[in-house]
C-alpha positions as CSV (number, residue, x, y, z in Angstrom):
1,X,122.3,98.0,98.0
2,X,119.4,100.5,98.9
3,X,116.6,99.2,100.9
4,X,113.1,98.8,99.7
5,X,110.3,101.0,99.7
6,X,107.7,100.0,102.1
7,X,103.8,100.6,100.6
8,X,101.6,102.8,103.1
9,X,99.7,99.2,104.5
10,X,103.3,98.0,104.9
11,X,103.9,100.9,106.6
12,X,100.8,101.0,108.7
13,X,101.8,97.3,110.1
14,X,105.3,98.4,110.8
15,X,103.8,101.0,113.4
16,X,101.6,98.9,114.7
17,X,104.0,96.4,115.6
18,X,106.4,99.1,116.8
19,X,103.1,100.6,119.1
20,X,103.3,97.1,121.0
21,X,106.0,97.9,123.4
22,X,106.5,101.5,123.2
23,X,109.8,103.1,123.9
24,X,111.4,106.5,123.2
25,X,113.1,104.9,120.3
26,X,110.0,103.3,119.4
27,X,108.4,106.4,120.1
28,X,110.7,108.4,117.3
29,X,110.7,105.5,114.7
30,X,106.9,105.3,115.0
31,X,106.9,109.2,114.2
32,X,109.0,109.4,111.6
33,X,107.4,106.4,109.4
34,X,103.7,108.2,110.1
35,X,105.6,111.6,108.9
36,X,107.1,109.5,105.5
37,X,103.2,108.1,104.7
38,X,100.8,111.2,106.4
39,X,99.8,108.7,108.2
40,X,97.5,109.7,111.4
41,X,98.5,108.0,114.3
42,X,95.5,108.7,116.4
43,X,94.7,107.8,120.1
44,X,98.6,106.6,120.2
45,X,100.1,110.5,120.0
46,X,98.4,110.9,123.2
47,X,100.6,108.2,124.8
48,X,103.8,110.8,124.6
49,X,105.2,114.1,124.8
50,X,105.3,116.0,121.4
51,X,108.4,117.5,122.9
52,X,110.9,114.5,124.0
53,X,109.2,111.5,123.4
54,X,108.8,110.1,126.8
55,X,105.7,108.0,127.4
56,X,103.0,109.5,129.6
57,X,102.7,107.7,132.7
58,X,102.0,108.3,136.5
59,X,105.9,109.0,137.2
60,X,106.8,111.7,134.3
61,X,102.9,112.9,134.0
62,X,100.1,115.2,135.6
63,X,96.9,114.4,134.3
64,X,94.2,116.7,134.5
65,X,90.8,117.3,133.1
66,X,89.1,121.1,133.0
67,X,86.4,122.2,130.4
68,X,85.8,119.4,128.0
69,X,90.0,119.0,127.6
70,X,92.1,116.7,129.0
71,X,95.8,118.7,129.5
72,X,98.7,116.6,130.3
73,X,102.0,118.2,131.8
74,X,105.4,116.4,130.7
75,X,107.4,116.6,134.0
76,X,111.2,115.7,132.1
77,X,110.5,118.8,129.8
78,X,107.4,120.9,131.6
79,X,105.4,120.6,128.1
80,X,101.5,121.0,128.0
81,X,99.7,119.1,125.6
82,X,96.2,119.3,125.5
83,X,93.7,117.0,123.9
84,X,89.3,117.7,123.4
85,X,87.0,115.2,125.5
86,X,84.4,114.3,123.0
């Protein structure tokens, strides 16, 4: 028996309950429902690497903030991701 559909707002509530206590499995789930619906996830894909979904934090992360950006280094995977201050 296949599963049913969910509706984007079904969707949306899905992630955010997911977003609650973030994992790297939550982390890939979260992605890959967003990806199904285009849904934009916001403020929360700056909470993890692009690269190998490990949450940013003081252990795996150097913050740092130059010229209106805000550039994050991964230290697992050595990945940049930077982000515009508004």
């Amino acid at each position: 028996m296949k599963d049913k559909k969910l509706s984007k707002s079904e969707t949306e509530a899905k992630i955010k309950d997911l977003s609650e206590n973030l994992s790297s499995d939550n982390i890939k789930k979260i992605k890959k429902l967003a990806m199904s619906k285009n849904i934009k996830l916001g403020k929360l894909k700056q909470k993890f690497c692009k690269k190998c979904y490990s949450l940013f934090n003081s252990q795996n992360s150097q913050i740092r903030i130059k010229n209106k950006f805000k550039i994050i280094k991964c230290k697992k995977c050595n990945e940049i991701s930077r982000y515009r201050l508004i």
